[in-house]
N, C-alpha and C positions, 0 to 999 in steps of 0.2 A: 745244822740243826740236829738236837741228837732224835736216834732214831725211834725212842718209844714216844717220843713227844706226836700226837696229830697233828695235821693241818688243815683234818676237817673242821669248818665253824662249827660253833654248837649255836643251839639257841640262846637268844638273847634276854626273850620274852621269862618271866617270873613262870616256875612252877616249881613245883615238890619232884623231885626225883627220888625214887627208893629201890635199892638197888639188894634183892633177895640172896643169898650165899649159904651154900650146904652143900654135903656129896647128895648125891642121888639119892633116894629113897626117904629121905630127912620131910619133905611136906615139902617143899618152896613152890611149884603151884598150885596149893590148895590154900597154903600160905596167902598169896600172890592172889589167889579168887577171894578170898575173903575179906584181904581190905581191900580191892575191887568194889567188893559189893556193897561195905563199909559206908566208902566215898561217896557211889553213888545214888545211895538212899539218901543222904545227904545232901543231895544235891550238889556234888561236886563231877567233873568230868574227868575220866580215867582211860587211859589207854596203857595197853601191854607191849613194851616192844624187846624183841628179841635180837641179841647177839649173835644167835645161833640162823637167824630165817634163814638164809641162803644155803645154810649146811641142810635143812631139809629138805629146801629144796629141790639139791643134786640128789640126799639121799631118795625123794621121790623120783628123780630119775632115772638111778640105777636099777630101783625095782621096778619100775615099768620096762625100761629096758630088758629084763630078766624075765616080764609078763607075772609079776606080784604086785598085785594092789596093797596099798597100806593104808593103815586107817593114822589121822592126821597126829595121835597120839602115840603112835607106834616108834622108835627108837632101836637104831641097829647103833650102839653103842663104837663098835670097833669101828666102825664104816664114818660113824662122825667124826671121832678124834682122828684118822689119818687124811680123812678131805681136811678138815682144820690145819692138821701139821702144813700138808701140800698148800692151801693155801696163803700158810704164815711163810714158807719157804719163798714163796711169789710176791708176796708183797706183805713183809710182817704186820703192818696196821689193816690187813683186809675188811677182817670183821669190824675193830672199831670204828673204822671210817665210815663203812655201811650205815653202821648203829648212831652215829653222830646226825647222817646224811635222812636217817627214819626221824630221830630226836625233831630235829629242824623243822621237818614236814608237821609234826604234830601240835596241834592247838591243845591236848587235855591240859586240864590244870594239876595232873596229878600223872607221872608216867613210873611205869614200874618196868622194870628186867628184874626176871626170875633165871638165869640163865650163865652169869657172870661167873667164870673160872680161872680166869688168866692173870696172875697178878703183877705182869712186868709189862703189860702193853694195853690190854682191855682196861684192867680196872684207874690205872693212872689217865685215860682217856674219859672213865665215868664220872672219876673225879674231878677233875677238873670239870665238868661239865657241871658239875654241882651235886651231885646224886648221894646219897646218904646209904650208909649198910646198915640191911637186916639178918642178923646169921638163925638161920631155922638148927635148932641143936634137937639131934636125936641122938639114941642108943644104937650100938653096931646090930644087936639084934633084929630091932624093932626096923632099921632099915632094909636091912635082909631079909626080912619078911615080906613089907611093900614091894623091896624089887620083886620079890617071887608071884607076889600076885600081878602083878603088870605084866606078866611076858613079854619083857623088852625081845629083838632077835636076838640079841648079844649085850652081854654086861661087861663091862671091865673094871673088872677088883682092883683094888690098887694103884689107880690112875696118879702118873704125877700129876695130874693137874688138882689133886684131892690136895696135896702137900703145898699149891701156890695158893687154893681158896685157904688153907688155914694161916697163910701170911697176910692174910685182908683180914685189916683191922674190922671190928663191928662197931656199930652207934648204938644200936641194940641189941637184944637175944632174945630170942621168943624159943621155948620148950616144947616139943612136940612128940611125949613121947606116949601119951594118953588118949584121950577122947577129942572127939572134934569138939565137944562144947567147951575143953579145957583150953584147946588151941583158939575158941572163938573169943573167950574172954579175954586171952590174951593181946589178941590181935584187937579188942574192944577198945581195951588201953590206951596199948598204942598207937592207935587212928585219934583217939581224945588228946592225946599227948602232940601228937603233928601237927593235928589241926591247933589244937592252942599254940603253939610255939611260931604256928604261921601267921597267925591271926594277930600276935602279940610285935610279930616282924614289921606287919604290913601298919602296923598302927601307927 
């Protein structure tokens, strides 16, 4: 079997997967809260699931270890990509399998990852799972700025993994490089557009 293939099940059951893709600083969980919240006014059920849990995880545990509290939003950038690397070195589908094995547990009718980077073993795993790409486009400034205001502990510029998200195709592109109310309109759309195309499926 070749090796980027899973042989974790996915779910079987009907739902919307939408799968968020950008470098850092681009919006993709404000992105990610807002058709969240979209859905669920809507009366649709939504859950968040992450590719990454487990890397926070550990990284909550090195800083406890260390006697640093972090707040859940907090990101030591360098410390996630080489638990990641270490991880894929131990078993290259680590993360997706996880991410398949969260999928499965889930009843929403609506799941989203804001978190997807990898395009020769995660994102072939999402896909086939059915999951749809959203690419958040910003401006290098405009991202540079965001990261400044987050005081991640560490950023890392130039990440290969920035060069394999821009090998994942998009379905769509949402603009983010303006006001929240431009990025709400946008994301207004596109939730009408889902929803109808699902709606239109299921008929």
């Amino acid at each position: 079997m070749p090796d980027h293939i899973s042989t974790e099940p996915a779910t079987s059951r009907p739902f919307l997967g939408l799968c968020l893709v950008a470098p850092s600083g681009s919006g993709k969980s404000t992105t990610a809260q807002l058709i969240r919240h979209w859905l669920i006014t809507r009366g649709h059920s939504v859950e968040v699931v992450k590719l990454a849990e487990p890397l926070y995880r550990i990284q909550a545990m090195f800083y406890a270890e260390a006697g640093i509290a972090l707040t859940p939003e907090t990101q030591d950038q360098e410390l996630l990509e080489s638990v990641a690397t270490q991880l894929r070195a131990i078993h290259a589908r680590a993360l997706s399998d996880g991410f398949l094995r969260r999928l499965a547990a889930s009843r929403a009718d609506v799941v989203i990852n804001d978190d997807l980077r990898d395009d020769r073993i995660d994102w072939p795993a999402l896909r086939a799972a059915g999951f749809r790409v959203i690419k958040v486009a910003a401006r290098a400034e405009v991202r540079a700025q965001r990261l400044a205001e987050r005081n991640d502990l560490s950023v890392v510029k130039d990440s290969p993994l920035d060069l394999q998200m821009a090998r994942i195709e998009a379905d769509y592109v949402l603009t983010n490089n303006g006001s929240l109310a431009a990025l709400e309109a946008q994301v207004d759309g596109l939730c009408r557009l889902l929803v109808g195309e699902r709606a239109e499926a299921a008929a």
